[in-house]
N, C-alpha and C positions, 0 to 999 in steps of 0.2 A: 290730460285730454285723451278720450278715445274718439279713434278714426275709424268709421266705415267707406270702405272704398268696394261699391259694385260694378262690373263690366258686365256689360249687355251687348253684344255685339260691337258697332265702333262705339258706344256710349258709354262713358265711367260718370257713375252719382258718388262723389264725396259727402261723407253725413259726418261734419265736426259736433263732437259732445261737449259742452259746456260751455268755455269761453274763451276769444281771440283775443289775443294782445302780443307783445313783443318775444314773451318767454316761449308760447305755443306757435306760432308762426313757423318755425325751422321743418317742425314733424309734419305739418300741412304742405310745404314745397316739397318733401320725401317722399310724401303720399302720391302728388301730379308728376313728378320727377319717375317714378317706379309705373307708371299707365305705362302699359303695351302700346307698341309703338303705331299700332292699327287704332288706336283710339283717337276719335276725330273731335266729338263732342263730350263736355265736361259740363254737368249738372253739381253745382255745390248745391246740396237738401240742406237748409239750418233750423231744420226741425226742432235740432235739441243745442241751439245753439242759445246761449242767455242772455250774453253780451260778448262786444267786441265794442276794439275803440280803432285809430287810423289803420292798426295790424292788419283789421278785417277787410278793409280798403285798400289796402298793399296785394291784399291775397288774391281779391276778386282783380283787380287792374292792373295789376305790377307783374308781367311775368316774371319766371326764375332763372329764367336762360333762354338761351334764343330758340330756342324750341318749341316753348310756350304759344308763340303765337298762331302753333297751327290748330289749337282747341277751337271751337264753338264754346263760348261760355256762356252760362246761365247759371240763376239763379233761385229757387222753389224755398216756398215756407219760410217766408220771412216772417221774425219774431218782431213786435214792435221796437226794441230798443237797437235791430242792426235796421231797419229798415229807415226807421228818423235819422241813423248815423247817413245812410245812403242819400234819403233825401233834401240834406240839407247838404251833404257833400257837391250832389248835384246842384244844388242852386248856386254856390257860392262859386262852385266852377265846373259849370257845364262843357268844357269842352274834354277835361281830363276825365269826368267820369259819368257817361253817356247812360242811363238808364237804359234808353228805348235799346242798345244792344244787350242790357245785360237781364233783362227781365221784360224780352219782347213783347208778350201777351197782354200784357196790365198796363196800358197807358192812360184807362179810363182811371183805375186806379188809384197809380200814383198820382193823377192831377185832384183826385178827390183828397187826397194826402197833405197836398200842397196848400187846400182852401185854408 
């Protein structure tokens, strides 16, 4: 798997290359683990990301340490296969994995998702 990690001021964009699961998960918390500590918000891009399966769900909601919580996190350029994983994650339990925080913008969206 390759990682792009850009800083923009306090914003870092993570761009994972290919696919999330159990074995690439480690190098993804090394990538948020290593943000300067002035970084406030985290944009994961899955541009180029093809599949993931719960790993990619761990990554987006699961912090790594207690440090974690102090991101803003989102999410851009969802691919359809992590996007059905997301939104069916949400239905089945909405409380642990909130959409409206983690892809603020698109609520008209993901309810056209949901029909």
């Amino acid at each position: 798997m390759n990682i792009t990690t850009t800083i923009t001021g306090t914003s870092a964009r993570i761009s994972p290359h290919g696919e999330i699961d159990f074995y690439t998960l480690p190098p993804l918390h090394t990538a948020v683990n290593r943000l300067p500590g002035h970084v406030t918000d985290l944009l994961w891009d899955l541009e180029h990301l093809s599949f993931t399966d719960v790993a990619g769900l761990r990554m987006l909601f699961c912090p790594t340490s207690q440090e974690d919580p102090r991101y803003r996190t989102a999410v851009t350029n969802l691919r359809d296969q992590p996007l059905h994983l997301l939104l069916i994650a949400a239905d089945l339990f909405p409380a642990a994995y909130d959409l409206s925080r983690l892809i603020p913008d698109s609520p008209a969206g993901l309810t056209a998702h949901r029909s």
